[in-house]
DSSP file (Angstrom, degrees, kcal/mol; ACC not computed):
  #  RESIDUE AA STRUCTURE BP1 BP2  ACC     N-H-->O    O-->H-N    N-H-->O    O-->H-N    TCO  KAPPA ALPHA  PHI   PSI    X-CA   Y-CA   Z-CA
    1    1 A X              0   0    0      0, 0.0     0, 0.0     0, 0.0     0, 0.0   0.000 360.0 360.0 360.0 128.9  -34.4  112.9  -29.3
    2    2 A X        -     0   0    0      1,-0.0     2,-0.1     2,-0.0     0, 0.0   0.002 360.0-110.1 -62.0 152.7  -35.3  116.5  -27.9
    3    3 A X        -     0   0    0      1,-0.0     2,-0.5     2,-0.0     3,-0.1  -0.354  25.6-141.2 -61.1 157.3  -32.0  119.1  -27.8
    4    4 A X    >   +     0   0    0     -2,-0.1     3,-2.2     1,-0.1     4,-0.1  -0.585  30.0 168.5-153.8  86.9  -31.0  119.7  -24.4
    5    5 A X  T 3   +     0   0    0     -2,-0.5     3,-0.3     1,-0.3    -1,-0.1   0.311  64.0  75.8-111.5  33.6  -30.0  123.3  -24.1
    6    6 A X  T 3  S+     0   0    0      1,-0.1    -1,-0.3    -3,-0.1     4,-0.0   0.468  92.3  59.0 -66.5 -12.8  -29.7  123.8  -20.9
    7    7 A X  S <  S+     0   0    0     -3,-2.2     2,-0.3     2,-0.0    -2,-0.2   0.598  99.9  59.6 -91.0  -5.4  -26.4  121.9  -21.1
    8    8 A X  S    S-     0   0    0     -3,-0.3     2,-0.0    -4,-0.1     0, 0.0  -0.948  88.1-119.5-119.6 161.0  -24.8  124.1  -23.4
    9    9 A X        -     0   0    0     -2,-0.3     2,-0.2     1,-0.2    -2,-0.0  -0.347  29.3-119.6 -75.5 163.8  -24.2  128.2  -22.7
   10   10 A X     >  -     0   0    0     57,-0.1     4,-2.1    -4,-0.0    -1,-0.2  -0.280  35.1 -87.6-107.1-176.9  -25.7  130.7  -24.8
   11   11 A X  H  > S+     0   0    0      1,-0.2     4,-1.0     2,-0.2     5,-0.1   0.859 122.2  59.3 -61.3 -32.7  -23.9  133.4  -27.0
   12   12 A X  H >4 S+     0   0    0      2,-0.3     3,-0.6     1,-0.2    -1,-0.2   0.924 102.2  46.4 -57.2 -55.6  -24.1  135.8  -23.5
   13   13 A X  H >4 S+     0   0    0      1,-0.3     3,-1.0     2,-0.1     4,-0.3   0.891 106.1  54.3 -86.8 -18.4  -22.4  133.9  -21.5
   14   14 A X  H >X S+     0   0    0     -4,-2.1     4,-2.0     1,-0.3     3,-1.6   0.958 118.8  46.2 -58.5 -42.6  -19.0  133.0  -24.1
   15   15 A X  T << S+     0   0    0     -4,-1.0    -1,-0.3    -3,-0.6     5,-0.2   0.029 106.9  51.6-124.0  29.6  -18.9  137.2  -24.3
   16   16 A X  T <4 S+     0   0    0     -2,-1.1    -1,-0.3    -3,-1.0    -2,-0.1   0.605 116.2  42.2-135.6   6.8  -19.3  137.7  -20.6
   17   17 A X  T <4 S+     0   0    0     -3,-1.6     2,-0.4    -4,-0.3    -2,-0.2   0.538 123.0  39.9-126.1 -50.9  -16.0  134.9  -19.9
   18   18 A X  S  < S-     0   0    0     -4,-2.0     2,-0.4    -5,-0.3    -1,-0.2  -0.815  97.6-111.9-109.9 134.3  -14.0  136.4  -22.7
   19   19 A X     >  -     0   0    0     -2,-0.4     4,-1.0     1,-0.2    -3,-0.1  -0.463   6.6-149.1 -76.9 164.1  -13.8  139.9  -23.6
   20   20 A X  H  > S+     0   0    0     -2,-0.4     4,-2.7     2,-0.2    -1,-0.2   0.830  96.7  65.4 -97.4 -37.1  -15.5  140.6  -26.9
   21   21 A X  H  > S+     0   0    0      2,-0.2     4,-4.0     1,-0.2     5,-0.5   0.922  99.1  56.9 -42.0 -52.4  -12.2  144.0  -27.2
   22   22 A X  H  > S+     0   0    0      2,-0.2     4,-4.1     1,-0.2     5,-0.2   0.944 104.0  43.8 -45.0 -58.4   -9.9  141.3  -27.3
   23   23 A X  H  X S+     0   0    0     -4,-1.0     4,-3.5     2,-0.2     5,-0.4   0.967 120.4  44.4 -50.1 -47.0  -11.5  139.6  -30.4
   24   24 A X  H  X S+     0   0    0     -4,-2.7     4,-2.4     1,-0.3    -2,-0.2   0.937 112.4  47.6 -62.4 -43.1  -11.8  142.9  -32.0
   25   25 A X  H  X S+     0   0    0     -4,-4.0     4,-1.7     2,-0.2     5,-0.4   0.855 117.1  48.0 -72.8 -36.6   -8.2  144.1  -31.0
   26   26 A X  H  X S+     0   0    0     -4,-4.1     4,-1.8    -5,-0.5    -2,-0.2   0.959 116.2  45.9 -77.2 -22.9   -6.8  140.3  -32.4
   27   27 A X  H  <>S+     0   0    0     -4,-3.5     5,-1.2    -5,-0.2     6,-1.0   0.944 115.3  40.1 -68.5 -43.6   -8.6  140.8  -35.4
   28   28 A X  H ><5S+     0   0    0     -4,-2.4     3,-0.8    -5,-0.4    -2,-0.2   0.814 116.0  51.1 -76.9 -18.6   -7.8  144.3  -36.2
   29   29 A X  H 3<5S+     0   0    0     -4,-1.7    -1,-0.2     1,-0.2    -2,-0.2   0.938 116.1  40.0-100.2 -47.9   -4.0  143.9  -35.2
   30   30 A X  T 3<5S-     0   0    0     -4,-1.8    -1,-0.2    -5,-0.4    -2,-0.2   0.198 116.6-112.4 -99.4  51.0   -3.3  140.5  -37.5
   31   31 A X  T < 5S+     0   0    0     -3,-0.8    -3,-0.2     1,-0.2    -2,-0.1   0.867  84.1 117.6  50.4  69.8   -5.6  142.0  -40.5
   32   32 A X      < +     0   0    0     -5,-1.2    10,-0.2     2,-0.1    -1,-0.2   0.302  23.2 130.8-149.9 -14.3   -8.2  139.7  -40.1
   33   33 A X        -     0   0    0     -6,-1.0    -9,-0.0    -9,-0.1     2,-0.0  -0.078  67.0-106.7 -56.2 154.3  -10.9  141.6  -39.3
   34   34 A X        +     0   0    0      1,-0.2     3,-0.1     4,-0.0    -2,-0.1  -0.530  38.7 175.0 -74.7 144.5  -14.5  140.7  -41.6
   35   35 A X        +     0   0    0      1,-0.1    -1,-0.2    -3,-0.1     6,-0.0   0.422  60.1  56.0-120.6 -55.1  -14.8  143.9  -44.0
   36   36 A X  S    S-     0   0    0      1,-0.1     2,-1.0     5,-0.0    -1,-0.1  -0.462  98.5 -99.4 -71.2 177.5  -17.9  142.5  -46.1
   37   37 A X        +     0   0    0     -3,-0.1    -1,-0.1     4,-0.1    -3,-0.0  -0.707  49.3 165.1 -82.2  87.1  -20.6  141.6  -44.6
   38   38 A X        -     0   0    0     -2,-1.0     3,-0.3     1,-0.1    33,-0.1   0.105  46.0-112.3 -86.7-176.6  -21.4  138.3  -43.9
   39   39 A X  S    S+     0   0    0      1,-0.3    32,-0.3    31,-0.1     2,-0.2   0.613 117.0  31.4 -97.8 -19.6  -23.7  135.9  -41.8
   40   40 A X  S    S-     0   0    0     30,-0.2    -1,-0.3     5,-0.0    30,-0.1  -0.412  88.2-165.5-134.2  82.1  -20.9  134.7  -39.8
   41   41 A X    >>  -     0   0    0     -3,-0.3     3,-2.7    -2,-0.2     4,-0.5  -0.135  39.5 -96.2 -70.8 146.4  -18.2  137.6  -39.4
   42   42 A X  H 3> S+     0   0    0      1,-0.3     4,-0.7     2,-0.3     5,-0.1   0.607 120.8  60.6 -56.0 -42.6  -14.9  137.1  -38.2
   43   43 A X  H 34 S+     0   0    0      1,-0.2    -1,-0.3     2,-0.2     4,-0.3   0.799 112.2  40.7 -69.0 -26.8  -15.7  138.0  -34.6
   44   44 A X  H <> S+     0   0    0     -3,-2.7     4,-2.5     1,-0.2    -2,-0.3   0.726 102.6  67.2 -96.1  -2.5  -18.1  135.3  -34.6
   45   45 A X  H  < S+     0   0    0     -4,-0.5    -1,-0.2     1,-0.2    -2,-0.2   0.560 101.3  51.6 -81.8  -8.0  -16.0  133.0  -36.4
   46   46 A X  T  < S+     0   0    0     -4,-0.7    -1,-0.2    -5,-0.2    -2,-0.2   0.352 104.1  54.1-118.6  -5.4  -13.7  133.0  -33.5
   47   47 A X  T  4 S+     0   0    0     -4,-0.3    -2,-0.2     2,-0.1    -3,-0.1   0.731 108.5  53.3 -72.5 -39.8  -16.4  132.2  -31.0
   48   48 A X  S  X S+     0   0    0     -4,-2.5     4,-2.8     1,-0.2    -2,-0.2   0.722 100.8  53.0 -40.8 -40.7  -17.0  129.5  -33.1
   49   49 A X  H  > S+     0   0    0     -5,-0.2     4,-0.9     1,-0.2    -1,-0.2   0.907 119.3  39.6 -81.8 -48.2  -13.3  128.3  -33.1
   50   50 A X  H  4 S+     0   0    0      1,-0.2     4,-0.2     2,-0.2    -1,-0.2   0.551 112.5  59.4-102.9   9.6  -13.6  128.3  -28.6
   51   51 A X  H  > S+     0   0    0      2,-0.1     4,-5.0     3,-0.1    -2,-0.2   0.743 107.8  39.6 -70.1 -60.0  -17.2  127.0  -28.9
   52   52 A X  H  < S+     0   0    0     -4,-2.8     6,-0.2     1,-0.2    -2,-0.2   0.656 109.2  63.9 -72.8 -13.3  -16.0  123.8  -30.7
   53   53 A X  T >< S+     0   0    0     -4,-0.9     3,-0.6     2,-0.1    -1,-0.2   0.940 116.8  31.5 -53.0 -47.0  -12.9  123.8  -28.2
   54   54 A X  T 34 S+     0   0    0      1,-0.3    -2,-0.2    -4,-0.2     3,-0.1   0.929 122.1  50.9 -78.7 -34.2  -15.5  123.2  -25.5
   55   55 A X  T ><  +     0   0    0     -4,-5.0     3,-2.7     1,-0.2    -1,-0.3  -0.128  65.5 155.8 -68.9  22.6  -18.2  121.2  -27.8
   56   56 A X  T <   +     0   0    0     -3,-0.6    -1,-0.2     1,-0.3    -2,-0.1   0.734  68.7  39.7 -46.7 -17.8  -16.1  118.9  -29.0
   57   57 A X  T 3  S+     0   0    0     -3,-0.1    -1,-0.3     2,-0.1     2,-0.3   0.267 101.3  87.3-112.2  17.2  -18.5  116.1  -29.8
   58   58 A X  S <  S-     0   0    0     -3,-2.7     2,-0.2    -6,-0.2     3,-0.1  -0.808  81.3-117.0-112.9 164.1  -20.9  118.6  -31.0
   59   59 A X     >  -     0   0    0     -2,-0.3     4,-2.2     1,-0.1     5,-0.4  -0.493  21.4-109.0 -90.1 165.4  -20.8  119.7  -34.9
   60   60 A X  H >> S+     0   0    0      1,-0.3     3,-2.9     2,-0.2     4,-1.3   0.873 123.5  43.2 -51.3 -90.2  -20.1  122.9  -36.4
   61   61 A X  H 3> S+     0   0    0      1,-0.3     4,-1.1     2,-0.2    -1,-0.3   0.625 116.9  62.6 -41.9 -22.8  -23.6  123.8  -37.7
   62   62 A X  H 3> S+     0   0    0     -3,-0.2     4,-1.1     2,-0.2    -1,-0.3   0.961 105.0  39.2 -20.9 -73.9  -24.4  122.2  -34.1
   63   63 A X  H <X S+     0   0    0     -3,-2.9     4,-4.3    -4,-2.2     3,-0.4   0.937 113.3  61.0 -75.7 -60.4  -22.7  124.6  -32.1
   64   64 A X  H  <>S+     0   0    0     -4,-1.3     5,-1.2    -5,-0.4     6,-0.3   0.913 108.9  37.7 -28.3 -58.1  -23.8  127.5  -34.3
   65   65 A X  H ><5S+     0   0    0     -4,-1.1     3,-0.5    -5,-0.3    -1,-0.3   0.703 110.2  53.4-102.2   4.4  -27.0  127.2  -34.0
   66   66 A X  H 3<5S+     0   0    0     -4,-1.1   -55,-0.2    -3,-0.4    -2,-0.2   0.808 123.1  37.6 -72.5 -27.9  -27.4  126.3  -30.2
   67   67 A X  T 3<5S-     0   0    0     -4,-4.3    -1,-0.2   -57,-0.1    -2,-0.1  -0.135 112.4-124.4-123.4  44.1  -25.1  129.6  -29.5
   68   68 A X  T < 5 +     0   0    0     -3,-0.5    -3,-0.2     1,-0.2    -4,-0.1   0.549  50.5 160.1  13.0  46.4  -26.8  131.7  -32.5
   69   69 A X      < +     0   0    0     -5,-1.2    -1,-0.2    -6,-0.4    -4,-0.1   0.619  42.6  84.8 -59.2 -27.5  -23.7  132.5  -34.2
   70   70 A X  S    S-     0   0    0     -6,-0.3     2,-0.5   -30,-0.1   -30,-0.2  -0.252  73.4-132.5 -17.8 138.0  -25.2  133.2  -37.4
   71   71 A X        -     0   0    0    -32,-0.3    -2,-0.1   -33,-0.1    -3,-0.0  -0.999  28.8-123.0 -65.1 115.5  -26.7  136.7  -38.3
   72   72 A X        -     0   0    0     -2,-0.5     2,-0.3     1,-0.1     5,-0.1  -0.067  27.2-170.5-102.8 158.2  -29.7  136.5  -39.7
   73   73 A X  B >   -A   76   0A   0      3,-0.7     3,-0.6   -34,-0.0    -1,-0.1  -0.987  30.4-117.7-146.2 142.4  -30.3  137.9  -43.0
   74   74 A X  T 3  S+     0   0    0     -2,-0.3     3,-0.1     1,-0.2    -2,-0.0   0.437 110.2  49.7 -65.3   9.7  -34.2  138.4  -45.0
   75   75 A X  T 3  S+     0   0    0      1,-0.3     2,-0.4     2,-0.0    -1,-0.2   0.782 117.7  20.3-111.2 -30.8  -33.1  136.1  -47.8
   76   76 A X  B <   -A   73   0A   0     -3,-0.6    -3,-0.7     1,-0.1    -1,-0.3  -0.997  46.4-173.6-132.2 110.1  -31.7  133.0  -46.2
   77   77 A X        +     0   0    0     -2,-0.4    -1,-0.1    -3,-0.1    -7,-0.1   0.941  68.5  76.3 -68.6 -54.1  -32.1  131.6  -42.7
   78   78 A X        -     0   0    0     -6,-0.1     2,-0.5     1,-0.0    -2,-0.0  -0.109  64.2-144.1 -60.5 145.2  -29.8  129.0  -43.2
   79   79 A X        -     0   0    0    -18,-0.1    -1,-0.0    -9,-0.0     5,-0.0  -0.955  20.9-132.0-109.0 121.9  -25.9  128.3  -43.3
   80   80 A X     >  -     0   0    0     -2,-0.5     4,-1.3     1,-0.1     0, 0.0  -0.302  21.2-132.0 -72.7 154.6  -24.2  125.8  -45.6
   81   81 A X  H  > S+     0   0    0      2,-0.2     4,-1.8     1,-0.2    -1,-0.1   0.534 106.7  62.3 -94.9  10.3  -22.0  123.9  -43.5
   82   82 A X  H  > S+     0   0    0      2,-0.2     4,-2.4     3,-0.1    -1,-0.2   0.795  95.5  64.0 -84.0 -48.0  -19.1  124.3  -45.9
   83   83 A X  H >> S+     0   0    0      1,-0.2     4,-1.2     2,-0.1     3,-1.2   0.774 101.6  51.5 -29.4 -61.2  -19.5  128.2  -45.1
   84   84 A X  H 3X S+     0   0    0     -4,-1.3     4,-1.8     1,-0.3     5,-0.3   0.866 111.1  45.2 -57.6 -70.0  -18.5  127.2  -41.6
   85   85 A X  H 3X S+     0   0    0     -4,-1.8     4,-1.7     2,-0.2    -1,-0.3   0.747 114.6  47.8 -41.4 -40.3  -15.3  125.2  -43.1
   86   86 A X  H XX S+     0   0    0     -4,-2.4     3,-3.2    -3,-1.2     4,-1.2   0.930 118.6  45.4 -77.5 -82.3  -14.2  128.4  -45.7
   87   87 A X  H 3X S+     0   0    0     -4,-1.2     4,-0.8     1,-0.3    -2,-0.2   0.472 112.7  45.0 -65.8  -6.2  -14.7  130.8  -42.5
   88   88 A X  H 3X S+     0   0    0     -4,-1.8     4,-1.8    -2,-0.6     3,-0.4   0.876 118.8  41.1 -82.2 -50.0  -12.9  128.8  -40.2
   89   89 A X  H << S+     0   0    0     -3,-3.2    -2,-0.2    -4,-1.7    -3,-0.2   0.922 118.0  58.0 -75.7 -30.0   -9.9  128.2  -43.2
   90   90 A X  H  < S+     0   0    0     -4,-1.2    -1,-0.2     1,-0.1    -2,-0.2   0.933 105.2  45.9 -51.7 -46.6  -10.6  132.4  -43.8
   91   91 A X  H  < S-     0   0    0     -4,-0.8     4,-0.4    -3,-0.4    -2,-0.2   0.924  91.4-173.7 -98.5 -63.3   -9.9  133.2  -40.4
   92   92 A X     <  -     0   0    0     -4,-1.8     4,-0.3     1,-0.2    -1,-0.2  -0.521  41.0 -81.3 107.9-167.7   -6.3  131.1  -39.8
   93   93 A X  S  > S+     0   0    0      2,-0.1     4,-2.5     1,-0.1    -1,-0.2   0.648 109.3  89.0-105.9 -22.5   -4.5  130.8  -36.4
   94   94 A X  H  > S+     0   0    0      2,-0.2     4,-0.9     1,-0.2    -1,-0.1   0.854  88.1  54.1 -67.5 -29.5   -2.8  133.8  -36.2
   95   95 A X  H  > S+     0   0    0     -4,-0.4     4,-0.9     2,-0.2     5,-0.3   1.000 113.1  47.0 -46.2 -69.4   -6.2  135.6  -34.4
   96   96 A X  H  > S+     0   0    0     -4,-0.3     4,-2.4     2,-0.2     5,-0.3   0.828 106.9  51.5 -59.1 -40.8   -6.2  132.8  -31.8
   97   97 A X  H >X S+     0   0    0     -4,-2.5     3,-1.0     1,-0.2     4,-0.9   0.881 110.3  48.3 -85.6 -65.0   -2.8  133.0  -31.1
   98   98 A X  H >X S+     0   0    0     -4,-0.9     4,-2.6     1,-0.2     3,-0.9   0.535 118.8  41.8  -0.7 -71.5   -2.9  137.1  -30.4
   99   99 A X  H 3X>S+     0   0    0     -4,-0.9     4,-1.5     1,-0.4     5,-0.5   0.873 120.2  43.4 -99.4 -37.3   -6.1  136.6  -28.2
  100  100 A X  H <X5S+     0   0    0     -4,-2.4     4,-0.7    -3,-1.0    -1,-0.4   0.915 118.7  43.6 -53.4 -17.7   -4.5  133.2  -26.4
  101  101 A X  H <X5S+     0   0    0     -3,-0.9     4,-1.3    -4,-0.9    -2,-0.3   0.858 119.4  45.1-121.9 -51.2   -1.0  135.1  -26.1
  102  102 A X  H ><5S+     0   0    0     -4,-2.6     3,-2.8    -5,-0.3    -2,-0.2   0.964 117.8  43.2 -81.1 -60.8   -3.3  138.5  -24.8
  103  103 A X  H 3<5S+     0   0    0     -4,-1.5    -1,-0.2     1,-0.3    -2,-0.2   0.591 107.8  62.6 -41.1 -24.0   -5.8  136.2  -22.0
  104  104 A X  H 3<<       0   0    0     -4,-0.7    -1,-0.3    -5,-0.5    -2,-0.2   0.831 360.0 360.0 -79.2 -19.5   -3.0  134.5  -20.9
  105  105 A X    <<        0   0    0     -3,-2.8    -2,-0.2    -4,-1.3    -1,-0.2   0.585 360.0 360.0 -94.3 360.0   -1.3  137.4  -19.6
């Protein structure tokens, strides 16, 4: 059965609802921010985290790749879907609640 991704938003429109300053300022204030360089960086790991709020019934590696959360790198196309699990347990709540605690006001 074909994909049907016109029903879900792309990576543009999540950044164009939330500001993308926000992420940066909740990452950098609870020390969270990605320092190596990864395929899925902190900032996107928390797109991820309000992707899968909306997607519920969709899967990680789902949601990832309908809203090209990845970064692409020349050696690997692909993401294991445990990466997704470690960057989701990397990244913690304390981001989310900063950027809830800063959108709400």
């Amino acid at each position: 059965m074909p994909r049907k991704h016109h029903l879900y938003p792309d990576f543009g429109s999540l950044t164009r609802n939330l500001d993308p300053q926000w992420i940066a300022q909740a990452l950098a204030t609870t020390g969270c921010a990605s320092v190596r360089k990864r395929k899925l960086p902190a900032e996107r790991v928390v797109w991820l985290v309000i992707a899968l709020a909306m997607y519920r019934h969709q899967s990680m590696a789902q949601v990832v790749a309908d809203l090209d959360l990845a970064l692409p790198d020349e050696i690997n196309t692909d993401i294991a879907k445990s990466a997704l699990t470690q960057a989701r347990q990397r990244l913690g709540q304390e981001p989310l609640s900063q950027l809830f605690g800063m959108s709400a006001a």
